[in-house]
C-alpha positions as a LaTeX table, in Angstrom:
\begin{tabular}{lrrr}
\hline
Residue & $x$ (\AA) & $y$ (\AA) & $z$ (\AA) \\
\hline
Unk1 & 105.64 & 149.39 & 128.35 \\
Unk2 & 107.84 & 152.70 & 129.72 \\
Unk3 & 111.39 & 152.06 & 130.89 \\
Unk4 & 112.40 & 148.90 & 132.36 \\
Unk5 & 108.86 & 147.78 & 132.44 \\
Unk6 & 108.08 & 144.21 & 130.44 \\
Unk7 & 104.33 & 144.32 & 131.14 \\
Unk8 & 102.41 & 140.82 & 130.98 \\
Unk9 & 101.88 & 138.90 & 127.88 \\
Unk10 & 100.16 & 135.80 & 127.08 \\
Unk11 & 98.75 & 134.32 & 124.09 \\
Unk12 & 96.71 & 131.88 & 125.69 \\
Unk13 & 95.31 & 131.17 & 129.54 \\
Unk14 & 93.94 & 128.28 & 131.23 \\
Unk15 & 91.12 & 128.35 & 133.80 \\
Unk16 & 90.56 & 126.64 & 136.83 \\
Unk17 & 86.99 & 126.08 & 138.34 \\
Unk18 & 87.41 & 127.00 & 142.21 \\
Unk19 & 84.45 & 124.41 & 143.04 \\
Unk20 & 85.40 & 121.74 & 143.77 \\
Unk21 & 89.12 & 121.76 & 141.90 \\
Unk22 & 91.00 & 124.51 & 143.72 \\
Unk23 & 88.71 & 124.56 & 146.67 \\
Unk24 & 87.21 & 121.18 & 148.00 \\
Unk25 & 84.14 & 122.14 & 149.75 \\
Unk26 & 82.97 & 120.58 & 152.71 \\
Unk27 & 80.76 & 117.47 & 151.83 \\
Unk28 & 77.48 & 118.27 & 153.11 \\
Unk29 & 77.56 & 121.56 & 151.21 \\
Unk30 & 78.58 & 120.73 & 147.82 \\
Unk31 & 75.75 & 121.40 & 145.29 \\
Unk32 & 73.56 & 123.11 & 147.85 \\
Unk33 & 73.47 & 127.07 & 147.15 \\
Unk34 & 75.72 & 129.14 & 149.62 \\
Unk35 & 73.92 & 132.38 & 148.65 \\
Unk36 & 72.10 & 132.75 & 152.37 \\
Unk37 & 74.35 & 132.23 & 154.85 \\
Unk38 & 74.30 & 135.26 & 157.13 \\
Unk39 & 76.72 & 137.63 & 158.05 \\
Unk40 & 79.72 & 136.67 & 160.82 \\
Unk41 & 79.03 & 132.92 & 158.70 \\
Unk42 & 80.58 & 134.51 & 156.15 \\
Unk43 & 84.15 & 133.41 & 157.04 \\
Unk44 & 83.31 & 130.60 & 158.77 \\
Unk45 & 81.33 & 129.36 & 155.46 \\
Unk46 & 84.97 & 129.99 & 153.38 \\
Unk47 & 86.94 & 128.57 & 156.16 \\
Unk48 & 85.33 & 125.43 & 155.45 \\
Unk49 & 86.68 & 125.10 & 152.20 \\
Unk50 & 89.90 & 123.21 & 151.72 \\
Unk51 & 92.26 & 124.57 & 149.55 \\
Unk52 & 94.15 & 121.97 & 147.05 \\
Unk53 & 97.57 & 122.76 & 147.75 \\
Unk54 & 98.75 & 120.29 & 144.91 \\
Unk55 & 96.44 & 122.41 & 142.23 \\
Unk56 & 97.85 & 125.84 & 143.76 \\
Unk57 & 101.31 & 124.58 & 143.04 \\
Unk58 & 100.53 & 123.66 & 139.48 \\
Unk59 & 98.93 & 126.88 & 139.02 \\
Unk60 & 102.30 & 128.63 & 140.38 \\
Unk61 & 104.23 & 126.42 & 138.45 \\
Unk62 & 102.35 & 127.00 & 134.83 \\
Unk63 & 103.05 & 130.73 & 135.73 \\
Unk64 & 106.41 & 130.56 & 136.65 \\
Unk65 & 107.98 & 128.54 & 133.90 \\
Unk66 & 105.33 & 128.81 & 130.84 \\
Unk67 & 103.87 & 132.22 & 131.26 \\
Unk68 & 100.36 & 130.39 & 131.14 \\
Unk69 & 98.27 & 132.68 & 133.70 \\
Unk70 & 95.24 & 130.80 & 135.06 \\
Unk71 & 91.42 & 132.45 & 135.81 \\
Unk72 & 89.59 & 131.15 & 138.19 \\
Unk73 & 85.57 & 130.43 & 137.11 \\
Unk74 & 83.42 & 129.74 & 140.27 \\
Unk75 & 79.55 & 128.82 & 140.33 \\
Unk76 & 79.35 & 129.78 & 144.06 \\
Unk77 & 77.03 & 132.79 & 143.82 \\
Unk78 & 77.64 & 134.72 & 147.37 \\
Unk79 & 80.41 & 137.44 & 146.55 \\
Unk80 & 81.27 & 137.35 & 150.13 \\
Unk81 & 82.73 & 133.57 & 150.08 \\
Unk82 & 83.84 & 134.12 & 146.37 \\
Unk83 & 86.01 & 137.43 & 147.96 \\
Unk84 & 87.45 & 135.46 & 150.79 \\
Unk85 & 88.62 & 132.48 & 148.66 \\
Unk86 & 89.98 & 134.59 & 146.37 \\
Unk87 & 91.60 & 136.30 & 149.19 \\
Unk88 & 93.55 & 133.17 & 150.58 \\
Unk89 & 94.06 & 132.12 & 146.86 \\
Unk90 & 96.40 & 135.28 & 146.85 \\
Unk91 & 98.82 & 135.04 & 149.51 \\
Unk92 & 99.74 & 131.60 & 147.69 \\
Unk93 & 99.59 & 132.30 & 144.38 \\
Unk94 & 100.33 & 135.64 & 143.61 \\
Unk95 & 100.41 & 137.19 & 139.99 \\
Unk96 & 99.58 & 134.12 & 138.60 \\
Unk97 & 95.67 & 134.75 & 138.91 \\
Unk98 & 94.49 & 136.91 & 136.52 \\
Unk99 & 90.81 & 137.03 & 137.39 \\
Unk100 & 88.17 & 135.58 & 138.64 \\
Unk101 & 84.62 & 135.18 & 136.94 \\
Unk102 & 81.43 & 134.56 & 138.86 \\
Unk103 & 78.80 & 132.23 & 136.50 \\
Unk104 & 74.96 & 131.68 & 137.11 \\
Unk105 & 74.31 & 129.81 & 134.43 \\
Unk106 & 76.69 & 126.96 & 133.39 \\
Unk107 & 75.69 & 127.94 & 129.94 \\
Unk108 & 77.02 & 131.30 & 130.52 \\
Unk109 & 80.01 & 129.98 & 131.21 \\
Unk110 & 79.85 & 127.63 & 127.99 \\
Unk111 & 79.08 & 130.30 & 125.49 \\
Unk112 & 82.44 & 132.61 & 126.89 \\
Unk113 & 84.58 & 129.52 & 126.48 \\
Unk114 & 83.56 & 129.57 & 123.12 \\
Unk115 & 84.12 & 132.94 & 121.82 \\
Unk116 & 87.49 & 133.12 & 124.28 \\
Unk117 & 89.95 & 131.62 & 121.98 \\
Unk118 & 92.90 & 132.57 & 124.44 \\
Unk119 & 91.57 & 129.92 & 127.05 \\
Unk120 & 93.42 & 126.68 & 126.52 \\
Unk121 & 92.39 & 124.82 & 129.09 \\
Unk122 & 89.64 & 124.23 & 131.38 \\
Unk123 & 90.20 & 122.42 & 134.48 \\
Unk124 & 87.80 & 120.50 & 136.61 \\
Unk125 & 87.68 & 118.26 & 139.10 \\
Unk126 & 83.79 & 117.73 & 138.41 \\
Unk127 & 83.35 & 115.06 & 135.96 \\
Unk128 & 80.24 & 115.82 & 134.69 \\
Unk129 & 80.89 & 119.37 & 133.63 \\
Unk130 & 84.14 & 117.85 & 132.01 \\
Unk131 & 81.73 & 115.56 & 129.94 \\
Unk132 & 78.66 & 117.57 & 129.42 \\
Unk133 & 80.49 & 121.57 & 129.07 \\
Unk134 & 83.78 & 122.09 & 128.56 \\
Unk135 & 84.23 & 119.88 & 125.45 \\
Unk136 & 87.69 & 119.28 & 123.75 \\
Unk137 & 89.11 & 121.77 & 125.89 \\
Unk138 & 88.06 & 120.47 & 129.36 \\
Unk139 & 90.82 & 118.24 & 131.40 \\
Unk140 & 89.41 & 116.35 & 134.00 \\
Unk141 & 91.19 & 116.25 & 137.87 \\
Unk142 & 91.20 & 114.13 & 140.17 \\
Unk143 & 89.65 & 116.35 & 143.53 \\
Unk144 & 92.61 & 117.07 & 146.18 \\
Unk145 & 95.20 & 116.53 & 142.78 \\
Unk146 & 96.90 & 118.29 & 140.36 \\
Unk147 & 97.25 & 117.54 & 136.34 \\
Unk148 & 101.31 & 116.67 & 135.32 \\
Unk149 & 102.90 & 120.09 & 134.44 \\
\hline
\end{tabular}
């Protein structure tokens, strides 16, 4: 921290899976991999995602008032839909993404939720997951809501 500069600080984050939480995808494509679409599909592939408004607003909210910064975990394996989601995720939510992960494996994502003790908070629209990964710490959402801040 130099001068006037506060930095960031948090003590704890909460994470958001993009699929199909923060980005409803398109009915026909949910569960089906998105890793061979070809090019000039690209954005017509991320277009097709709807974008929960009500969870982006929650997201900005946490941020805002309880310095609670969200990451964004996503099991959609093509970098160039993952880029352009995370690109429109931007212009509406600003500083209060810290990052986004790309998983594989679910159990990838299982074992860093364990050894990250800052994550609070997992939220998913997916029920299953809720159940069957994210233990104690997963919160389950309703798909096109938002949790009460």
């Amino acid at each position: 921290m130099e001068g006037n500069d506060l930095g960031s600080y948090w003590s704890q984050k909460m994470v958001v899976i993009a699929e199909p939480t923060l980005f409803i995808p398109p009915p026909d494509s949910y569960r089906i991999s998105l890793g061979r679409h070809r090019y000039g599909k690209k954005d017509a592939a991320a277009a097709e995602f709807e974008l929960n408004r009500e969870m982006v607003g929650f997201i900005v909210n946490m941020g805002r008032t309880r310095n609670v910064p969200t990451e964004i975990w996503t099991f959609i394996t093509d970098e160039d839909i993952v880029e352009e989601l995370a690109r429109r995720l931007e212009q509406v939510a600003g500083n209060a993404i810290v990052g986004w992960e790309i998983w594989d494996d679910e159990r990838d994502a299982v074992l860093n939720l364990r050894v990250d003790a800052s994550i609070h908070t997992v939220y998913d629209a997916d029920a299953e997951r809720v159940e069957t990964l994210w233990g104690m710490r997963g919160h389950r959402v309703q798909r096109g809501k938002a949790p009460t801040s």
